[in-house]
N, C-alpha and C positions, 0 to 999 in steps of 0.2 A: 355382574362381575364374577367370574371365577376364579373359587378359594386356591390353592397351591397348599400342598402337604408341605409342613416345615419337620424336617427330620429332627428329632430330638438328639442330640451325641450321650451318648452312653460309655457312662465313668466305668473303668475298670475296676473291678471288685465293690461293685454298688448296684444298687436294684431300684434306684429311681436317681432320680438329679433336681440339684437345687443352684440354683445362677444367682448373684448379685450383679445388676448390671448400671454404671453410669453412663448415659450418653449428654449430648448438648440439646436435644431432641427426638421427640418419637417418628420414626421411620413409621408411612401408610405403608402397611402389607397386607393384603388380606389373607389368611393362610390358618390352617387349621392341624391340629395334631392326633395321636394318635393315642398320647396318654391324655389324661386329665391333669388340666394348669390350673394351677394356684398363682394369683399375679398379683403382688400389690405396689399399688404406684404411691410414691412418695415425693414430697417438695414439688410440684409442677399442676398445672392448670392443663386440661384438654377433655377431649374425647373420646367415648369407649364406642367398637362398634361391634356387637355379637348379633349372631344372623338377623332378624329384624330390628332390633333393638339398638336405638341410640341414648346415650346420654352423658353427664358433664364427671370429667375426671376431677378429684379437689384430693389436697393432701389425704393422706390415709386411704385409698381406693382399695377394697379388697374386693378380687370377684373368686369365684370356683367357677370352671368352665370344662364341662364335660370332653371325651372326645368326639371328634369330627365335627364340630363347632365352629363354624367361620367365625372368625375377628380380626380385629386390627387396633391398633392405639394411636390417637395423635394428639402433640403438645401443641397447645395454642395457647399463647398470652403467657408462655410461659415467666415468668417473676422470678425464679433464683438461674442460677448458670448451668444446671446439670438437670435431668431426669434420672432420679431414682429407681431403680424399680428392683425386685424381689420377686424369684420363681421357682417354683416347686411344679415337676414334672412326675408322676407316676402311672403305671399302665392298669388298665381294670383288671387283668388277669391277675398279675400282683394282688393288688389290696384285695380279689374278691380273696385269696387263697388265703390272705392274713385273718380274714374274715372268719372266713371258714374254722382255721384251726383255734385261733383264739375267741373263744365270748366275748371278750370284754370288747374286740372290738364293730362287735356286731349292731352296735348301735351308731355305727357308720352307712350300714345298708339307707338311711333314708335321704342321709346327707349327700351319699353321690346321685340317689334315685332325685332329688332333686335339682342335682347339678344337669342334669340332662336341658335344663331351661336357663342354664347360668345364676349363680346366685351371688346376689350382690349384699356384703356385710357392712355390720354399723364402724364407723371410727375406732371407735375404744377396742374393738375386736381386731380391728386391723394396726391397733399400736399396741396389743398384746401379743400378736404374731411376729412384728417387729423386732420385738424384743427378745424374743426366740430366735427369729432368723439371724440374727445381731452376734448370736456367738457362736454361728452355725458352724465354720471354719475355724475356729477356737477349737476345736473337740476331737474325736478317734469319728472310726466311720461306725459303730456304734453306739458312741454318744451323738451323732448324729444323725441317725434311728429314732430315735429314744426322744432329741427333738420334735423330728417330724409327726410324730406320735401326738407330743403335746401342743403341737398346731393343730392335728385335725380332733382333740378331743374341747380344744378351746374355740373349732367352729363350729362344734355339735353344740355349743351349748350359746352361743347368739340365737335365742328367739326373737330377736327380731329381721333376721337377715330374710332378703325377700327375692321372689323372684323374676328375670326379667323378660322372657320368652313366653308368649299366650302360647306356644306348642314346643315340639319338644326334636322335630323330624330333621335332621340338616337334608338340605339340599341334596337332590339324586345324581345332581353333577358337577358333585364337590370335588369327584377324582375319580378317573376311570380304570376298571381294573387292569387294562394293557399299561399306563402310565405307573402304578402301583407295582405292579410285578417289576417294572424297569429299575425301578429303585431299589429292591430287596435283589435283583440280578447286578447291579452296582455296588451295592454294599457289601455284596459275599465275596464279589470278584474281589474287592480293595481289600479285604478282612484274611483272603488267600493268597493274598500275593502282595503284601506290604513291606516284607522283609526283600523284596526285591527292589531294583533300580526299576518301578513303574514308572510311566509316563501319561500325561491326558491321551497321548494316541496309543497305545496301548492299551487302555479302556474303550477308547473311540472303537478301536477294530475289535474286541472281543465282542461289544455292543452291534460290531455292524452301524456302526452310525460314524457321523461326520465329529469332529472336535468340537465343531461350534454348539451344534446340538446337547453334548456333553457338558461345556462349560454351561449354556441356557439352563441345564437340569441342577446344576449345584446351586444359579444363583437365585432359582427361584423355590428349590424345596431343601436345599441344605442350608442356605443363606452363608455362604462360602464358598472358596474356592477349593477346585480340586485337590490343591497343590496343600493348600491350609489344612483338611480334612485329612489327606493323608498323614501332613506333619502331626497334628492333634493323634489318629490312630498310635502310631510309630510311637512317641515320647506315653503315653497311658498304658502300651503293653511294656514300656520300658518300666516306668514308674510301677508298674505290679510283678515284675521282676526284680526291682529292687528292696521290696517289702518282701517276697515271697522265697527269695533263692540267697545264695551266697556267692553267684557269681559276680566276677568278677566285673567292672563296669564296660570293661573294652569289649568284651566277649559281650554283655548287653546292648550294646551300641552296635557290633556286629548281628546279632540277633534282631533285632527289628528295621534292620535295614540303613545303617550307617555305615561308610566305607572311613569317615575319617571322626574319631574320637572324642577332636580338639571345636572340631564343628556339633557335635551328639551335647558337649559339657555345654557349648552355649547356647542350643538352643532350649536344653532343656530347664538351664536354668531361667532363660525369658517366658518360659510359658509356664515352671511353676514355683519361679521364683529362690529357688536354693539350687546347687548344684548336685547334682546326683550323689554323691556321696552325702552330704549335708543331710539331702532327705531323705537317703537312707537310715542313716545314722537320727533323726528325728523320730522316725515312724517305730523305728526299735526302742528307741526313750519311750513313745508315748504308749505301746504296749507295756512295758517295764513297769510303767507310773498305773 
């Protein structure tokens, strides 16, 4: 079976990303990334699948999973109503550069040198991450640094976490680099031209491809839609507009591509829960504090 790139969404004004996600059930995907995942699964019973390697998910499941790593998760038997789960995304270029500049966090080199085989950690190290992860959202996007810090200095220090890949190579035709370029030709096109009234055909034809083709490439390496992908782009350069400028909200609403104001307040309110103003006015208290 071959893996599918799942694109990571990238938060404006942040240099990695972290999901809490509920569902009723784990979706089979097999798909691989690009940064190194941190995942741990909580409340639910199933199975984990990384390149050869199978085995059983039980509460508290913590893995490190390099990039280009095929996987996939599935709940079976699962016992409560929801799957839990918790993710942390970052790119190797990142963390080697943090590396680099700071010592202290150089005793990270063996931890990702080992994630290359997946590494699977004990219970008690995956309900101290937990517990971190728990007030990830609670915090500034510095104190939420500052967390992720104290995740990866609390999995350098499980000696017993072990690992679960006898090799380390993913598969040569995990992605090919014609399919690879189409995606980074996709995402610059949407990234230059969002503040306009786009369309799927209008990526269709700069593509040279069909629609359908187009929609098949979001649902199998974006895990969305066109249409969602854009809205997500749109309301996050709004949201870092409203931290960073003094403009006014209509002129940001015009600015990333909204023609009507009264539709910019609602959606932006369902997607981050306060209405532009509100999280304006937020993010400037919690600098203030």
């Amino acid at each position: 079976m071959k893996a599918t790139i799942e694109k990571v969404p990238q938060r404006l004004g942040t240099s990695w990303r972290y999901k809490k996600i509920i569902e009723s059930n784990k979706p089979c995907d097999w798909h691989f990334h690009q940064e190194f995942e941190l995942v741990l699964h909580r409340h639910f019973k199933g199975q984990a699948f990384l390149g050869h390697y199978q085995g059983g998910i039980e509460h508290n499941h913590l893995l490190l999973i390099a990039p280009d790593i095929p996987h996939m998760f599935d709940s079976v038997g699962n016992t409560g109503d929801h799957c839990e789960t918790h993710v942390f995304w970052f790119k190797r270029r990142w963390i080697e550069n943090m590396m680099f500049n700071c010592v202290e966090l150089r005793k990270l080199d063996m931890l990702l040198k080992r994630a290359q085989k997946g590494l699977l950690f004990s219970a008690e190290t995956a309900e101290k991450v937990f517990l971190l992860a728990d007030k990830m959202l609670s915090t500034s996007p510095i104190g939420q640094l500052a967390v992720l810090l104290q995740v990866l200095d609390t999995l350098c220090n499980d000696k017993t976490c072990k690992s679960l890949l006898s090799f380390s190579s993913p598969p040569k035709s995990v992605l090919d680099k014609a399919e690879k370029e189409k995606i980074e030709k996709i995402c610059f096109y949407i990234e230059e031209n969002f503040h306009n009234p786009i369309k799927l055909s209008d990526l269709a034809e700069f593509m040279y491809s069909s629609e359908s083709t187009i929609h098949r490439i979001f649902e199998q390496h974006f895990s969305e839609s066109f249409g969602m992908y854009l809205k997500k782009l749109r309301l996050n350069h709004a949201a870092e507009l409203l931290t960073s400028s003094n403009l006014a909200v209509s002129l940001i609403a015009e600015k990333v591509g909204y023609r009507n104001q009264a539709n910019f307040n609602r959606q932006f309110k369902l997607y981050k829960k306060l209405t532009p103003r509100a999280y304006r006015n937020e993010l400037k208290l919690a600098v203030k504090v």
